[in-house]
C-alpha positions in Angstrom: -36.2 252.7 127.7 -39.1 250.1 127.9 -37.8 247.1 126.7 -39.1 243.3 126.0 -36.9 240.6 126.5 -38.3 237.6 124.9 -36.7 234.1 126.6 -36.3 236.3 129.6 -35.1 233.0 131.8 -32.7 231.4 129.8 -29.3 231.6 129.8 -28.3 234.4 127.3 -31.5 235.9 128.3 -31.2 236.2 132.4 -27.5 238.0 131.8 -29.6 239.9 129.3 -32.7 241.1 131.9 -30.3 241.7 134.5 -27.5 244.0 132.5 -30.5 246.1 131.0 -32.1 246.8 134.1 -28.5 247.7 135.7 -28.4 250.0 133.0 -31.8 251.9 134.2 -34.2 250.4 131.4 -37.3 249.0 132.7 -37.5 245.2 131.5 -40.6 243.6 130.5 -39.8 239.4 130.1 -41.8 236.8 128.4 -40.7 233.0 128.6 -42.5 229.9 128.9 -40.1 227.7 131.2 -39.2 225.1 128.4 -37.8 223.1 130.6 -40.2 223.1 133.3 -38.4 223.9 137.3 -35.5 224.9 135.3 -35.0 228.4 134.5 -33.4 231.1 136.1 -35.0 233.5 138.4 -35.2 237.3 137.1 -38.6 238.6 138.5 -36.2 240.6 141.0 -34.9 242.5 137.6 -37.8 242.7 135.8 -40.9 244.9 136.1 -43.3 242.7 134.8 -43.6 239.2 133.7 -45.5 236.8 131.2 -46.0 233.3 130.1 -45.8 234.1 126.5 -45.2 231.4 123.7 -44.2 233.1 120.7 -45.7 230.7 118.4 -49.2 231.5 119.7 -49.4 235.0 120.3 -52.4 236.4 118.3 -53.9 239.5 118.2 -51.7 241.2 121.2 -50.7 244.4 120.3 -48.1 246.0 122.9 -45.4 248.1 122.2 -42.0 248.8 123.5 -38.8 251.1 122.3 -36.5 247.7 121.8 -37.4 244.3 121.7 -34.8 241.6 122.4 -35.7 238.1 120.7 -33.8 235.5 122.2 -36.7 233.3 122.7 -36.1 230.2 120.2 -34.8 226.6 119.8 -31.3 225.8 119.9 -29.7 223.2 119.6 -28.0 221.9 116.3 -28.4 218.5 117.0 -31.4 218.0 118.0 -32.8 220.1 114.9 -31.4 217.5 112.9 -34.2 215.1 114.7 -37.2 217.8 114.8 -36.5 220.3 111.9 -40.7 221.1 112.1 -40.5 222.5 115.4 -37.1 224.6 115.2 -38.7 225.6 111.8 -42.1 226.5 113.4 -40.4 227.9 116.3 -37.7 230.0 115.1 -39.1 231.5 112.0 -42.8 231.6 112.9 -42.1 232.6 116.3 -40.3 235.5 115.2 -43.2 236.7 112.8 -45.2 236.7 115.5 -43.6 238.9 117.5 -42.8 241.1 114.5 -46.6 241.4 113.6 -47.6 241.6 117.8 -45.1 243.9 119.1 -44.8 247.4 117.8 -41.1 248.5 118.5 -38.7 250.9 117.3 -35.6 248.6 117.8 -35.9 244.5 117.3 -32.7 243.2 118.6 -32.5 239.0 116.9 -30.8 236.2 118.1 -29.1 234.5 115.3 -26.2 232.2 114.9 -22.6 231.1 114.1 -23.7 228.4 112.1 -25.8 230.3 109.4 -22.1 230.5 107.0 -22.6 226.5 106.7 -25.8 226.0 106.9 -25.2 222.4 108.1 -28.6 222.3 110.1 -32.4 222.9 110.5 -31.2 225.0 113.4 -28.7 227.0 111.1 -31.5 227.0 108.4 -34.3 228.2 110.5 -32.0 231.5 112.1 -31.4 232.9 108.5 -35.0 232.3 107.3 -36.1 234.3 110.6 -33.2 237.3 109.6 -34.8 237.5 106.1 -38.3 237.8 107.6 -37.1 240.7 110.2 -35.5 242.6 107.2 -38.4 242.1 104.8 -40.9 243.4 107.8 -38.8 246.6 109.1 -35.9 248.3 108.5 -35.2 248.6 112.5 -33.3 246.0 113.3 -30.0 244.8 114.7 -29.1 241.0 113.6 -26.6 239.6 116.4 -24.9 236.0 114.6 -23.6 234.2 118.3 -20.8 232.5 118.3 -20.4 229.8 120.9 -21.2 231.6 124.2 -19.7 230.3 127.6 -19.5 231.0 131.5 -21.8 232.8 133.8 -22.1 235.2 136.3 -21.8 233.1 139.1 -25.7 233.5 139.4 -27.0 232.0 135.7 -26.4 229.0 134.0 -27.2 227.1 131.0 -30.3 224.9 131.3 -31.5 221.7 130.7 -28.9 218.6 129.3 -25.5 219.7 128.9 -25.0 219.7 125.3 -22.6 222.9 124.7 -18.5 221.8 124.6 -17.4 223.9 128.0 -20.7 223.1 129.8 -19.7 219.3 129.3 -16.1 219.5 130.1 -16.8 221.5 133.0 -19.5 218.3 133.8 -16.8 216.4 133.4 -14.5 217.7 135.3 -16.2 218.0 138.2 -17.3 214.3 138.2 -20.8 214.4 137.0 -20.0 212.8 133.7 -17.0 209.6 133.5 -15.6 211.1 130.3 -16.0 213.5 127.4 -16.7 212.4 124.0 -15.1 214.3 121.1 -17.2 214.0 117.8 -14.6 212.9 115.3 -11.0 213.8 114.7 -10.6 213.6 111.6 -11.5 217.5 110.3 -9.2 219.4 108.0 -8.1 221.3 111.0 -4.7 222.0 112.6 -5.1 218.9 115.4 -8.3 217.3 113.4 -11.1 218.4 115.7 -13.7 221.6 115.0 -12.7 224.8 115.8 -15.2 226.8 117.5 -15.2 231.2 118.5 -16.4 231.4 122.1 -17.2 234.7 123.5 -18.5 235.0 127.2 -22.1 235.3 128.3 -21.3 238.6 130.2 -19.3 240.6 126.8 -22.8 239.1 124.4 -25.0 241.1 127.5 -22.6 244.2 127.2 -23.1 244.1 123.5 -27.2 243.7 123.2 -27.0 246.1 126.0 -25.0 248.7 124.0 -27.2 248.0 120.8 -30.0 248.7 123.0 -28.7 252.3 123.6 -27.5 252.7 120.4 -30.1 251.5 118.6 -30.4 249.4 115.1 -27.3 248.5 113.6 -29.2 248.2 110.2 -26.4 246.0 108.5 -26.4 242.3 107.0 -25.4 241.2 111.1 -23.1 241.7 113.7 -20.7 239.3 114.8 -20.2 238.3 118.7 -17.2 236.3 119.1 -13.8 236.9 120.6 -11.8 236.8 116.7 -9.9 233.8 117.9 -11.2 230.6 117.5 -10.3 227.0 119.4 -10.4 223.4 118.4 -11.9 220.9 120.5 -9.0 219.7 121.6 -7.3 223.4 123.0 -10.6 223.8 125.0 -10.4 220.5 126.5 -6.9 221.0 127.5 -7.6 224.9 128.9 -10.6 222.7 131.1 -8.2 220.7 132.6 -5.6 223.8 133.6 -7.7 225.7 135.2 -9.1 223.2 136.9 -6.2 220.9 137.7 -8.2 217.6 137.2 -6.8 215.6 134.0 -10.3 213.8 132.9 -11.0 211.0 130.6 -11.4 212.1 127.2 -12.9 209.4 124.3 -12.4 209.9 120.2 -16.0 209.0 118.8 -17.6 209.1 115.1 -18.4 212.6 114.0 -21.8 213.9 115.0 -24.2 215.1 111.9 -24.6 218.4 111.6 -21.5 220.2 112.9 -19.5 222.5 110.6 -15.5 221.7 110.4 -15.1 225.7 111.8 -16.6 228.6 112.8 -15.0 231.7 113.6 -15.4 235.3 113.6 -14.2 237.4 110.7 -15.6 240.4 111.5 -16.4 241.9 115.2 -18.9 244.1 115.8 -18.2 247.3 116.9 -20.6 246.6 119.8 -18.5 243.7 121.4 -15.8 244.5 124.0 -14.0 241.4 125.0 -13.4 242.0 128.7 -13.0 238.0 129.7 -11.0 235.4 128.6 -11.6 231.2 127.4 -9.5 231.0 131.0 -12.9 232.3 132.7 -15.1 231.0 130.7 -14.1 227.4 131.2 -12.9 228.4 134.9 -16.8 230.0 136.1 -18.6 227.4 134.4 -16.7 224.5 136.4 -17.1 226.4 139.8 -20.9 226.9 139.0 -20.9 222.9 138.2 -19.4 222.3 141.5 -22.4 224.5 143.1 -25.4 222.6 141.6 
């Protein structure tokens, strides 16, 4: 199939280009390198390549069997500072590319955090779902739960800001300590409980929507069905690593939901890889860069 992947350098993304193309699909990738010399290199996966913002595509009419729209803003805390931009970003962005791209499959980022609804980042993902299922009916809505690890190749860009990313930081002495966000939730050792599914099972998954095609439901959940506190990630960090790190109890952070797990798998997810790996590839790709 001819397929645009939208965020084609990022981290979900990259897995993404490089999984379709495996698969015999010729890949089309737009990005705009948010965060400048940082990206990852695909052009040896893709067939062509553009410097595409979303938010200002006008009047470009392309089209392509599946579109994958991971291109967006993402992170919760810092939507609490710039709620404008994620808004602008992730729900204008994604009307863009709806009314620029003609496709027979749109294939949407979304997120974990759309059940609380704690965030302009949360808040923006589910107005950008109800625009996609207002404008066609062929669609497949992917809600991410927190996703982890690398192919050895890939890796998350820009600051840190993801739980394993940091403790991986941490442990491999690029950071003194790791802050936990409060510690007093209603959970089972009074730290958030996260669902973390690995970066390589969410490529499998967009990669068997894309041969599938649109799912047509509410949204599909990626996750692993299990989810971890804080606390239980932190200590799977320092056994796979062998390094017992400094760990600090701060105030909670604004924004974060007390849990977020999956109830409900998708049918598209297989879980081949475990929290083990996930913490256990992102600390050896740490100790690379």
């Amino acid at each position: 199939m001819k397929v645009l992947v939208t965020g084609c350098n990022g981290y979900i993304g990259s897995h993404v280009v490089k999984k379709l193309a495996a698969a015999g699909h010729q890949v089309d990738g737009w990005d705009i390198n948010y965060y400048g010399n940082d990206y990852n290199d695909v052009s040896f996966y893709l067939h062509s390549f553009s410097n595409i913002d979303v938010t200002k595509i006008s009047g470009l009419k392309t089209e392509y069997d599946t579109v994958v729209h991971l291109a967006g803003l993402s992170l919760v805390a810092r939507s609490m500072q710039m709620p404008y931009e994620y808004y602008g970003t992730n729900i204008a962005g994604t009307a863009r590319v709806l009314s620029n791209v003609q496709n027979n499959h749109i294939i949407f980022a979304s997120t974990s955090s759309a059940w609380e609804m704690a965030s302009p980042y949360a808040r923006s993902k589910v107005c950008a779902e109800d625009v996609i299922k207002q404008k066609t009916k062929d669609y497949t809505i992917f809600r991410f739960f927190n996703v982890s690890g690398t192919n050895g190749q890939f890796r998350q860009l820009g600051p840190a800001s993801h739980l394993i990313r940091v403790a991986a930081e941490v442990a491999a002495g690029k950071r003194p300590e790791l802050l936990v966000y409060g510690n007093d939730y209603n959970t089972r050792d009074g730290t958030c409980i996260r669902d973390y599914v690995h970066v390589m099972d969410l490529a499998d998954a967009i990669a068997q929507s894309v041969a599938q095609g649109p799912a047509r439901t509410d949204y599909e959940c990626i996750g692993s069905n299990r989810g971890f506190s804080v606390l239980e990630v932190i200590e799977v960090m320092k056994s796979v690593t062998g390094i017992d790190f400094a760990v600090r109890i701060v105030e909670r952070r604004p924004g974060d939901a007390v849990a977020s797990v999956v109830d409900n798998l998708s049918k598209l997810v297989t879980l081949n890889h475990s929290i083990e790996e996930m913490c256990l590839s992102q600390y050896r790709l740490e100790q690379q860069r």
